[in-house]
C-alpha positions in Angstrom: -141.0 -30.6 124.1 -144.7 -30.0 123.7 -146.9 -31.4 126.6 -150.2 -32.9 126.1 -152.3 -30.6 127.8 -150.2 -28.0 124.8 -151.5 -30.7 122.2 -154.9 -30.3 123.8 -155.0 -26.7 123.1 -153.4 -27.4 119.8 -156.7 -29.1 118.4 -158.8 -27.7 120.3 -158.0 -24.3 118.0 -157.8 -26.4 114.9 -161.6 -25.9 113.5 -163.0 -27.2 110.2 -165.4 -24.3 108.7 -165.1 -24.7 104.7 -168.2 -25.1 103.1 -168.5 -28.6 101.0 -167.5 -29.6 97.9 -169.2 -31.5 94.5 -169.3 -34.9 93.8 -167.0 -36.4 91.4 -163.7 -34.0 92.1 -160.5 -34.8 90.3 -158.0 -36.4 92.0 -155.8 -34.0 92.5 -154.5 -33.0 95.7 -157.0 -30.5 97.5 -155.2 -28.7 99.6 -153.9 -28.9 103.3 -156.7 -31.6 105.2 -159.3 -31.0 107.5 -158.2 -31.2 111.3 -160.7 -31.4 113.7 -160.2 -30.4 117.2 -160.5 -33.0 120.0 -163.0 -32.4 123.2 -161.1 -32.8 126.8 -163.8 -32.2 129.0 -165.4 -35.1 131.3 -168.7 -35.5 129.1 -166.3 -36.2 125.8 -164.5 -39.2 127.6 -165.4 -42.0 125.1 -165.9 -44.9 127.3 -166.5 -47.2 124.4 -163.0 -46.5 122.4 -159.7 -47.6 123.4 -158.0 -44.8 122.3 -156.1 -41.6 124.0 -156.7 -38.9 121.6 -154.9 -36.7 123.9 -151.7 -38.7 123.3 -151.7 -39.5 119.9 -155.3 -39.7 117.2 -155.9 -40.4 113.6 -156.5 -37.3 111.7 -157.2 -39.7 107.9 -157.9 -43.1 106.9 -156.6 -44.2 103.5 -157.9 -47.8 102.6 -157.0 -50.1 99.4 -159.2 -53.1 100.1 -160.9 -56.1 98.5 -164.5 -57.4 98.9 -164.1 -60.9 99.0 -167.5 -62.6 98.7 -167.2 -66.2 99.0 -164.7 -65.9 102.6 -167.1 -62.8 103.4 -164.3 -61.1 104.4 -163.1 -57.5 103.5 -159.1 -57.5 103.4 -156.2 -55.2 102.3 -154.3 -52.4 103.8 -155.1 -48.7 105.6 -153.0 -46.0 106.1 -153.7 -44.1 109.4 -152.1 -40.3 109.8 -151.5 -39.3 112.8 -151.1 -36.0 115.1 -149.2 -36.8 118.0 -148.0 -34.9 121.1 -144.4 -34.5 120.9 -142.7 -37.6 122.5 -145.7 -39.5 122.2 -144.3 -43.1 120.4 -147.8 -45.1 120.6 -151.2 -45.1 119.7 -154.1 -47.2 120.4 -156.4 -47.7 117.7 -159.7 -50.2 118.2 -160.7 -53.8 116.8 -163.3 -56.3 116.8 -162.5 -59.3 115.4 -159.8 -57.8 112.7 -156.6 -59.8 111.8 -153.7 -58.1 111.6 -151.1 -59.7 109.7 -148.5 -56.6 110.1 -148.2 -52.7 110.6 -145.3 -50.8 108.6 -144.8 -47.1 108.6 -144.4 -45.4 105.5 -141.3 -46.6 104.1 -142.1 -50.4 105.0 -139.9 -50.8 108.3 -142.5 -53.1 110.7 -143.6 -51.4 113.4 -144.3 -53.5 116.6 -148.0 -53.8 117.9 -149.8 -55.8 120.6 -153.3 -56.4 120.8 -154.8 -56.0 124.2 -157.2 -57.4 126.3 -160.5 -56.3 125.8 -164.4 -57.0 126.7 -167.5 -57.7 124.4 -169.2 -54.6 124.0 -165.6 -52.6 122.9 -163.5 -55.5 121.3 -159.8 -55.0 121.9 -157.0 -52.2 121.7 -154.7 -52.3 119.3 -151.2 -50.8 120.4 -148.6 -49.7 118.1 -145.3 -48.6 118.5 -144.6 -45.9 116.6 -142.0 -44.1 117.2 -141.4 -40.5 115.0 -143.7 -42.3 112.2 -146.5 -40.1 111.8 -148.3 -42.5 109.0 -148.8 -46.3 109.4 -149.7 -48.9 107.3 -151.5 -51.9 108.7 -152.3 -55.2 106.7 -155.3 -56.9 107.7 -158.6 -58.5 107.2 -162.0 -58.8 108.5 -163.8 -61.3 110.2 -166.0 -63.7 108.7 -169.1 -62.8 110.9 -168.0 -58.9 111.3 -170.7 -57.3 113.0 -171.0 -54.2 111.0 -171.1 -56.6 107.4 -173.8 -58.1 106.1 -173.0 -60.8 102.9 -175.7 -61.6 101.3 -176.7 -64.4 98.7 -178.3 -63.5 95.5 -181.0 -65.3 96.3 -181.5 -63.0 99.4 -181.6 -59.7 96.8 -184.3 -58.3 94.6 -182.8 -59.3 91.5 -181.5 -62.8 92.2 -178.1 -62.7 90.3 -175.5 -61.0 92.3 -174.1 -61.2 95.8 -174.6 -57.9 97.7 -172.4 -56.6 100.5 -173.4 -53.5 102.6 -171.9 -52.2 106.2 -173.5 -50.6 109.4 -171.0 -48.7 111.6 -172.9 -46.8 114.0 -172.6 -46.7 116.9 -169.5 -48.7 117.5 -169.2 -51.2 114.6 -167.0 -50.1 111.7 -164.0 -51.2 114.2 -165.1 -54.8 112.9 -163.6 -53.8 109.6 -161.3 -50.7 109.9 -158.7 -50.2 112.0 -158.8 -46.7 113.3 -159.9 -44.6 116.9 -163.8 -45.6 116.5 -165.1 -42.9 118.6 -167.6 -39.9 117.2 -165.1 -37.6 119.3 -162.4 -38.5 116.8 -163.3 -37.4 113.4 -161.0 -38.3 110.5 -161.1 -37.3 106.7 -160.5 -40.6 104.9 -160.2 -42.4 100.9 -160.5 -45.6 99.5 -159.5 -47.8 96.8 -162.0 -50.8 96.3 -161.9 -53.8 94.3 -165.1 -56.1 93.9 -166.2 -58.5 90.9 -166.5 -56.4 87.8 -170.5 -57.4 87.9 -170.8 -55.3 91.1 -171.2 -51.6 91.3 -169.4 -50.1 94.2 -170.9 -47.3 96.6 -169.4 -45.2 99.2 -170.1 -42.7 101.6 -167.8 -39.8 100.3 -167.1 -37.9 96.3 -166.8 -40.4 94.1 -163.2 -40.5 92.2 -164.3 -43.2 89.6 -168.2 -43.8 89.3 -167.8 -46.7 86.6 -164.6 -48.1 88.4 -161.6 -48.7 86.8 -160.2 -52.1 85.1 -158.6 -54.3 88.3 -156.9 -57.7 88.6 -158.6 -59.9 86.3 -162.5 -60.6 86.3 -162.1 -57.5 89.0 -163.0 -53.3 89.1 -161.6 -50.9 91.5 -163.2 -48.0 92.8 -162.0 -44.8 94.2 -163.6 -42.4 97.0 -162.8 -39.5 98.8 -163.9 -37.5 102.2 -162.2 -34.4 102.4 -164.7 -33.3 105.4 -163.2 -35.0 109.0 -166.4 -37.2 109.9 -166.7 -39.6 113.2 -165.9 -42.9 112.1 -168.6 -44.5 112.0 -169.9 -42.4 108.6 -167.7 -44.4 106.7 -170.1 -47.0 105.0 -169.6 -48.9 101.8 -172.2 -51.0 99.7 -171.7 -53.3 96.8 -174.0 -55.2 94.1 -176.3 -55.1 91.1 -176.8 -51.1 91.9 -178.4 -48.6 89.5 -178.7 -45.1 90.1 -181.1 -42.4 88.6 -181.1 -38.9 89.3 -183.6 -36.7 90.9 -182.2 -33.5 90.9 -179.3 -31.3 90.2 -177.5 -32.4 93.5 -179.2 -35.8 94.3 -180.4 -39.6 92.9 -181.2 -42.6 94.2 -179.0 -45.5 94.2 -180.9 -49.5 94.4 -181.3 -52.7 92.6 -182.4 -51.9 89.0 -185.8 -53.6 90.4 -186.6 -51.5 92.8 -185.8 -48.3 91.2 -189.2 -47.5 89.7 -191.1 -47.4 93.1 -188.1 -46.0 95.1 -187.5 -43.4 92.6 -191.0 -42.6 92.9 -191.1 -42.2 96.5 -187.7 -39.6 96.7 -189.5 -37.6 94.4 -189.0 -34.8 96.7 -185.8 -34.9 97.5 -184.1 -32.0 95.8 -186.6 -29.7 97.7 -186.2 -30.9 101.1 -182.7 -30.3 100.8 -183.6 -26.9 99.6 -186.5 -26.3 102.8 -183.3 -27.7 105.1 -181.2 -25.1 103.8 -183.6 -22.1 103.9 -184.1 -23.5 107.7 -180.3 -24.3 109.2 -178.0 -22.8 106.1 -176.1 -24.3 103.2 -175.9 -28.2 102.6 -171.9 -28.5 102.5 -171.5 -32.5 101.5 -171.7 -31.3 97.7 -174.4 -34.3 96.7 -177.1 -36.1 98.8 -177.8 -39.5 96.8 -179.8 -42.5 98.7 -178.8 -45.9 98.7 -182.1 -47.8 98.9 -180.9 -51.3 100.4 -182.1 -54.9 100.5 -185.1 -55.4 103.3 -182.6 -57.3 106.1 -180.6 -53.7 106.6 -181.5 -53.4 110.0 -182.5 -49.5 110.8 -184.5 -46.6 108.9 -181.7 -45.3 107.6 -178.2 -44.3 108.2 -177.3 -40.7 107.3 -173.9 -41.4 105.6 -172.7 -39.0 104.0 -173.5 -38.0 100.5 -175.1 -40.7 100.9 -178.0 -42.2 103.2 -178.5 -45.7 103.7 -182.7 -46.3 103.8 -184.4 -49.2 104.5 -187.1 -51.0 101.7 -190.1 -50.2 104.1 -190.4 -46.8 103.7 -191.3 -46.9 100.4 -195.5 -46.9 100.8 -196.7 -46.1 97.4 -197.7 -42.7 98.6 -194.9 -41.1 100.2 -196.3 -41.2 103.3 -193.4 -42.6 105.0 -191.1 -39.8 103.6 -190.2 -38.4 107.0 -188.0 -41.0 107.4 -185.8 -39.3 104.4 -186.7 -35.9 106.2 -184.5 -37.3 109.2 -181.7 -38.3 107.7 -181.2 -35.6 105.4 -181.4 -33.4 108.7 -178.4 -35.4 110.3 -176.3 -33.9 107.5 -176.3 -30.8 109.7 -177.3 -32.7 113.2 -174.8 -36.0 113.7 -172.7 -34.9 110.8 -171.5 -31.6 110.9 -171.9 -31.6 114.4 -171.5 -34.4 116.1 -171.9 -36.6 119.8 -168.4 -36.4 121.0 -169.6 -39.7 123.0 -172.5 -41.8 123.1 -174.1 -40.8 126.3 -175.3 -37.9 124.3 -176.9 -39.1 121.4 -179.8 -36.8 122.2 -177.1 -34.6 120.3 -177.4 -36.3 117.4 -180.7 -37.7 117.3 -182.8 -35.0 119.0 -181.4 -32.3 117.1 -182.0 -34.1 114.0 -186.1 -35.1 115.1 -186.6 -31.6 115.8 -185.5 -30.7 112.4 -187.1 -33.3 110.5 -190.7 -32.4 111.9 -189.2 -28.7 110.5 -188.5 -29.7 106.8 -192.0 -32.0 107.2 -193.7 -28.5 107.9 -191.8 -26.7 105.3 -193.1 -29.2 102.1 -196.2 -30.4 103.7 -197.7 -27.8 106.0 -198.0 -27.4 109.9 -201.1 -29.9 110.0 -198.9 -33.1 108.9 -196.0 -31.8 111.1 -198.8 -30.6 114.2 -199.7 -34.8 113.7 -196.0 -36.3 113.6 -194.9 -34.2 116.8 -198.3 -35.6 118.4 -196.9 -39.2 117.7 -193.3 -38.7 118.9 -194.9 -37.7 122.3 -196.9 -40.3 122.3 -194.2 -42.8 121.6 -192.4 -40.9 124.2 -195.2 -41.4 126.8 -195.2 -45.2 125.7 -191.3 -45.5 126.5 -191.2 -43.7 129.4 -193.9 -45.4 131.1 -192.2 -48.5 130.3 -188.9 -48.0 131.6 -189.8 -45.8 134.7 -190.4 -42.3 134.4 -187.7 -41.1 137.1 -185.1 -43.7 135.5 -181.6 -42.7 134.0 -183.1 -43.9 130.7 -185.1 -40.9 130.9 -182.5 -38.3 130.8 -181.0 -36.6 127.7 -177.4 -36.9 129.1 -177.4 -40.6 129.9 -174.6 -42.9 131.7 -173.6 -45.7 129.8 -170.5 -47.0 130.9 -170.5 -50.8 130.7 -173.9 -50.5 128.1 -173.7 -51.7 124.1 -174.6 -48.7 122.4 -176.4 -50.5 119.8 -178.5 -52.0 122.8 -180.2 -49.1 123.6 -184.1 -49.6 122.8 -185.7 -46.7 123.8 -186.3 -43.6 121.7 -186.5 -41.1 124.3 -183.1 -39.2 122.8 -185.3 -38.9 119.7 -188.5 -37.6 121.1 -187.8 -36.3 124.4 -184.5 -34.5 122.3 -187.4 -33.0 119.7 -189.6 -31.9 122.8 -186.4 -29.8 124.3 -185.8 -27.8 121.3 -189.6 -27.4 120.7 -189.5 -26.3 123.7 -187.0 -24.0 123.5 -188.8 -22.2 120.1 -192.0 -22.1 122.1 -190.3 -19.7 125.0 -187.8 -18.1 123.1 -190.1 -17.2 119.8 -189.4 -19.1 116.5 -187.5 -16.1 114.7 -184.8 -15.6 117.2 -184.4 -19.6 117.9 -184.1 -20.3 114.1 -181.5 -17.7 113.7 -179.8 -19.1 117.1 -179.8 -22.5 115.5 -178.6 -21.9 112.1 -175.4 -20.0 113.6 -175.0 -22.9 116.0 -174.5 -25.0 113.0 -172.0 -22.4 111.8 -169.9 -22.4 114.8 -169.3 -25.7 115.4 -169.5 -27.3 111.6 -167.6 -30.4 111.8 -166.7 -30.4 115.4 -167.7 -32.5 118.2 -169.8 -31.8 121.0 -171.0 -32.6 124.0 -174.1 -31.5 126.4 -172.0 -29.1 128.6 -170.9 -27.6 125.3 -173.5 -27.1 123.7 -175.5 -25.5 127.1 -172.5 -23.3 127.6 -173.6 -22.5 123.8 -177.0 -21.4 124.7 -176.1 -19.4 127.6 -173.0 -17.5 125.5 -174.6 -17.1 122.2 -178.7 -16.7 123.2 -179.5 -16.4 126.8 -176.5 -13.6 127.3 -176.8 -13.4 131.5 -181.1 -13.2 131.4 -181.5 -14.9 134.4 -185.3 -15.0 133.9 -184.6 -16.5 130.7 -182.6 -19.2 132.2 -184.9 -20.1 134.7 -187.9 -20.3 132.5 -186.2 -22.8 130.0 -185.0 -25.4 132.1 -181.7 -26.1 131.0 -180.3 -28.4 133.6 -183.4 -30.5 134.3 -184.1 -31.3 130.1 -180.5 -32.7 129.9 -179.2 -33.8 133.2 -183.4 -34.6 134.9 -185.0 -37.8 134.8 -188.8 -37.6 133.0 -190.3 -34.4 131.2 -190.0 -30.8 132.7 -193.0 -28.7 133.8 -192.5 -26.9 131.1 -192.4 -28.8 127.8 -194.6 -27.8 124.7 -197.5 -30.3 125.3 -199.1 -31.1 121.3 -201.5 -29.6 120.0 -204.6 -30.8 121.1 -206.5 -30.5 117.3 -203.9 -32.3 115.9 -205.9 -35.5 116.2 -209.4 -34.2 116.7 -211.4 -36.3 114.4 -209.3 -39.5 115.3 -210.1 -39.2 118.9 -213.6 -38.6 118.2 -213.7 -41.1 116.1 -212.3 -43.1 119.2 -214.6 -42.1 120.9 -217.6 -43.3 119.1 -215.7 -46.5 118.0 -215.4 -47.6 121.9 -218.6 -46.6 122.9 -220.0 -49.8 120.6 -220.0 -48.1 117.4 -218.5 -49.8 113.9 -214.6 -49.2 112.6 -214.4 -45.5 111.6 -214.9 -45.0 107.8 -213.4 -42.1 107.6 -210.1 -44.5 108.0 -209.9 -44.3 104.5 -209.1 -41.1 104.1 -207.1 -40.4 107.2 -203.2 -39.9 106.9 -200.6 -42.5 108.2 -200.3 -40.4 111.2 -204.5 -40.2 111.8 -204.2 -44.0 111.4 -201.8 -44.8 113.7 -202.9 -43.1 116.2 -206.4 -45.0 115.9 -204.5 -47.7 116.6 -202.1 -46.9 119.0 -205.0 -45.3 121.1 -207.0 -48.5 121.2 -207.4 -50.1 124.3 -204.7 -52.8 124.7 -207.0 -55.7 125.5 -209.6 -56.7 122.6 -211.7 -59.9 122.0 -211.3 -61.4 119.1 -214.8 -60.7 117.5 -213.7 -57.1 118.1 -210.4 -57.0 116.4 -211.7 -59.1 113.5 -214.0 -56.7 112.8 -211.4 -54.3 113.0 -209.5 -56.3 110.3 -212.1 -56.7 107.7 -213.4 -53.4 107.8 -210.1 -51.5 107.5 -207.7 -54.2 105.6 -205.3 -53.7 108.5 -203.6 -57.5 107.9 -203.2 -56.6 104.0 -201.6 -52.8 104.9 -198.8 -51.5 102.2 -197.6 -49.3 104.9 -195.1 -51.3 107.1 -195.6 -48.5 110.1 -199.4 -49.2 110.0 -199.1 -53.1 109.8 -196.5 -52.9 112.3 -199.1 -50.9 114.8 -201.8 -53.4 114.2 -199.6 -57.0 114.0 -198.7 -55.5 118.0 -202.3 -54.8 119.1 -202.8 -58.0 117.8 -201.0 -60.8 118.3 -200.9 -58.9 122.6 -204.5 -60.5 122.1 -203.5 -63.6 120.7 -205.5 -63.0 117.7 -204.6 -66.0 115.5 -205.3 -64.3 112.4 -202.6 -61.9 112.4 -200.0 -64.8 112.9 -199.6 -65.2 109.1 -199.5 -61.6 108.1 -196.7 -61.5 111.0 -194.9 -64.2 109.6 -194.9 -63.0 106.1 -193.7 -59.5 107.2 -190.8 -61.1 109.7 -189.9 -63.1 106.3 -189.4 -59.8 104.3 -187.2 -57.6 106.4 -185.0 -56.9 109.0 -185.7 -53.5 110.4 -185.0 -54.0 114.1 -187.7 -51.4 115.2 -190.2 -54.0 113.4 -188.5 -57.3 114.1 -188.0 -57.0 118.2 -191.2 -55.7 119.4 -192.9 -58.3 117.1 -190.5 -60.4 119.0 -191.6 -59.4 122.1 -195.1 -59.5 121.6 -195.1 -63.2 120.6 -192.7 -64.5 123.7 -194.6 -62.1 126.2 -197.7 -64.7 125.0 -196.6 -68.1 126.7 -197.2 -71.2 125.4 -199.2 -69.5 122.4 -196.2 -67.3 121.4 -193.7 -68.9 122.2 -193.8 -71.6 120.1 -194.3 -69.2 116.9 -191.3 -67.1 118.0 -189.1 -70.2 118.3 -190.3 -71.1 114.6 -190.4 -67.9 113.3 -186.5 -67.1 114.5 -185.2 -70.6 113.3 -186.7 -69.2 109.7 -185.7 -65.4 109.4 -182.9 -65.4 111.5 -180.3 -66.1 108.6 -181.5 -63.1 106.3 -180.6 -60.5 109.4 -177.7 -58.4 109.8 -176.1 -59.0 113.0 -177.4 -55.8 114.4 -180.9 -57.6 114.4 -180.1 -60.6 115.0 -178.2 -59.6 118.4 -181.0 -58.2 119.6 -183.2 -61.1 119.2 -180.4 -63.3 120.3 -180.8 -62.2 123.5 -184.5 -61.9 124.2 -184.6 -65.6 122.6 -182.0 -66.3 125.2 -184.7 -64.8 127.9 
């Protein structure tokens, strides 16, 4: 009999290379699946899954569900495949919330299951005795209040007729309506039949198999999908509603409400070549399309870099394209996060870091070292601000971070984004940009849709670029970027132009002069760093005249009005309580909604009693992503 430290090796040596394929493929069987392997080192222990992939993991995912919009509820059947050491006769799979009404193995012989005891944060394990089935079928249904769904009203979408359904997995939420090992570690090819109201259009995050759906049950389409790619769990997303596409290139589009498809359409316009500047960087874009699903205002991050097809928020779009960085980042996770992936969540820097250093890349690529010189001066400035915050010697600090015990989707610091993009910069500053891009782009090679973990990717370095220079080594730092608290000696400060005529500017404007009006014509970046630079405490005369000269309460661009609602309601400047409100009233972005939060409880009996009316009034339109967040400082 094969042991499990055999099965180990097994997939360890089982690698996914291929490049990907188009959208749209025929249905026809394409060939032996994807296996990826599994990680057995400490740092890839998944504290926030159930499951033993050792013993026995999911390898695909085969859903046939319904969206059901008046229970809110998402039910049907999935078929799980499974690799299994030999012997092996269970499997733990996770759930949050799911009923399970029965699990079957292929031929329909019940299969007996338990469901565990569990905690908040992970939900509970499902165990299944399987036996020698090596496929089985569970029946079940979501939850009403599923954490990764979000039901909305038509009254609560753009266009006022149709219900609207959309999901959130990451970090540890699709277990709320699939039942399958929801760990990144575990990646899984998967397809799915859909049905929905025939009024609904039905998007996925894999090829579809039927773009216009297919003739259901009565007053009811069906949709089909496909991921023939393993991906970690959590990529698989699904949307449904009044949903219009348009194409802007040969290999992407734009999905949204038919009423917002002029302005977003107009914002992607670049889309097609930042997926040619990312390839020329890091190699070939192997998803086949990159289409954007531009979502109601209550989806709760930036975006979600789904494959095939990214999940964005309404607030980027800015009239000027100004905010396009956004789409820069998530189009980079198709190589950082999605080919190669955070085998646990205590390295999200992985994921995230990679991916920030790549997006200022592609910025610099379509828009020239200048814009990109400005956006790497505000990640370490929002770095600065985090850090000083939470303690600069504190775990939060570090790259690799514990988080037994923690809710992933708690986390509220960015420093696995910025201090993440500050490593690699760093690394291109010492090691010279040609030799780190070519390092980089074979990295991406190697490891295409695999797992990985810090100790992996620094035995990486050492293997593939360092090569025994031990001078090398020691002037990069490895150790104390991932494993230190706080930002090494030797990290590439910004460039100190980048904002020269803001600062000065600054200068002038606190030494008693008037608002700048070169504000203007300064970029998003120049602006917010005007305001972020200000001196926290203002008088009101000042920060009225602040407003009137430079519009700031009437801003189109949510990133600017954000910076300024901050400065100003610290100062309990009572004109910026109605621009606050309406904003809070017209979205759910949780990097907006919480600090705005914050702000307004951290101000007593002036803020508090707006918070409390504010939350009573926006809290409904939030997904629950937001809504925990605020729960709890609410709660405070």
């Amino acid at each position: 009999m094969r042991s499990l430290l055999a099965l180990a090796a097994l997939v360890l040596s089982a690698c996914s290379i291929s490049p990907g394929g188009n959208n749209a493929r025929a249905e026809a069987d394409a060939g032996p699946r994807q296996v990826a392997p599994i990680l057995t080192g400490a740092e890839a222990r998944d504290w926030h899954s159930f499951a033993r992939p050792e013993v026995a993991r999911v390898t695909h995912v085969a859903l046939d569900l319904a969206l059901d919009f008046e229970a809110h509820r998402i039910g049907g059947t999935a078929a799980l495949d499974i690799q299994a050491a030999d012997g092996a006769e269970e499997i733990i799979l996770d759930s949050k919330g799911l009923e399970i009404s029965a699990v079957t193995d292929a031929t329909g012989q019940a299969l007996p299951f338990t469901i565990g005891e569990g905690d908040a944060i992970r939900g509970r394990p499902v165990a299944v005795r399987m036996g020698a089935a090596r496929q089985i079928r569970i029946a079940y249904r979501s939850a009403p209040d599923a954490a990764a769904l979000q039901w909305l009203t038509p009254a609560q979408t753009a266009g006022g007729r149709h219900p609207y359904l959309f999901s959130q997995g990451q970090a540890i939420l699709n277990r709320t309506w699939i039942p399958t090992q929801d760990s990144p570690g575990i990646r899984q090819t998967w397809e799915a039949r859909i049905t929905a109201p025939a009024a609904l259009t039905v998007v996925m995050s894999g090829d579809r198999l039927m773009p216009e759906g297919e003739a259901a049950e009565e007053g009811r389409r069906a949709f089909r999908f496909r991921m023939d790619h393993p991906v970690p769990s959590y990529a698989i997303a699904i949307a449904a509603g009044d949903i219009a596409f348009r194409s802007l290139g040969p290999r992407t589009g734009v999905w949204t409400e038919p009423a917002m498809l002029d302005r977003a359409a107009a914002e992607l316009v670049d889309t097609e070549r930042m997926v040619e500047a990312a390839e020329r960087l890091y190699g070939p874009y192997r998803w086949g399309r990159y289409d954007l699903l531009v979502l109601p205002p209550s989806f709760p991050y930036g975006g979600m870099e789904n494959p095939t097809l990214t999940f964005l928020t309404p607030t980027f779009i800015a009239g000027d394209r100004s905010l396009v960085g956004l789409v820069a980042h998530e189009l980079a996770h198709s190589w950082s996060g999605n080919l190669v992936t955070n085998a646990a969540w205590g390295d999200s820097w992985l994921n995230e870091g990679v991916t920030s250093y790549f997006e200022n890349r592609i910025m610099e690529a379509l828009y020239g070292r200048e814009r990109a010189a400005q956006e790497a001066a505000l990640s370490w400035d929002s770095m600065q601000r985090d850090m000083a915050e939470i303690g600069a010697t504190t775990n939060g600090t570090r790259l690799h971070v514990p988080v037994e015990g923690q809710d992933p989707d708690s986390f509220g610091v960015t420093i696995a984004y910025d201090k993440g993009a500050l490593f690699l910069r760093t690394l291109e500053t010492i090691i010279g940009r040609e030799r780190w891009d070519a390092y980089l782009r074979a990295y991406f090679d190697r490891h295409a849709f695999q797992p990985m973990t810090s100790a992996r990717f620094l035995a990486d370095l050492r293997q593939h670029l360092i090569r025994g220079d031990a001078a090398l080594e020691e002037r990069l730092g490895l150790q104390d970027w991932i494993y230190g608290a706080g930002v090494p000696a030797n990290a590439a400060r910004p460039d100190p132009r980048a904002f020269a005529g803001v600062d000065a500017a600054l200068v002038a404007y606190e030494g008693g002069g008037v608002p700048p009006a070169a504000y203007v014509d300064w970029t998003t970046a120049e602006r917010l760093r005007f305001i972020d630079a200000l001196p926290r405490r203002q008088d009101g005369a000042r920060l009225a005249a602040l407003d009137d000269a430079l519009g700031l309460s009437q801003s189109g661009n949510s990133e600017v009005l954000f910076a300024w609602l901050r400065l100003a309601l610290a100062n309990r400047y009572q004109p910026a309580v109605a621009p606050t409100e309406r904003f809070l009233a017209t979205m759910g972005r949780r990097k907006f909604v919480v600090p705005l939060f914050q702000a307004l409880m951290a101000q007593g009996d002036w803020g508090r009693p707006i918070a409390r009316r504010l939350y009573q009034r926006v809290r409904p339109s939030w997904h629950p992503v937001t809504a925990s967040s605020v729960d709890a400082l609410m709660r405070g």
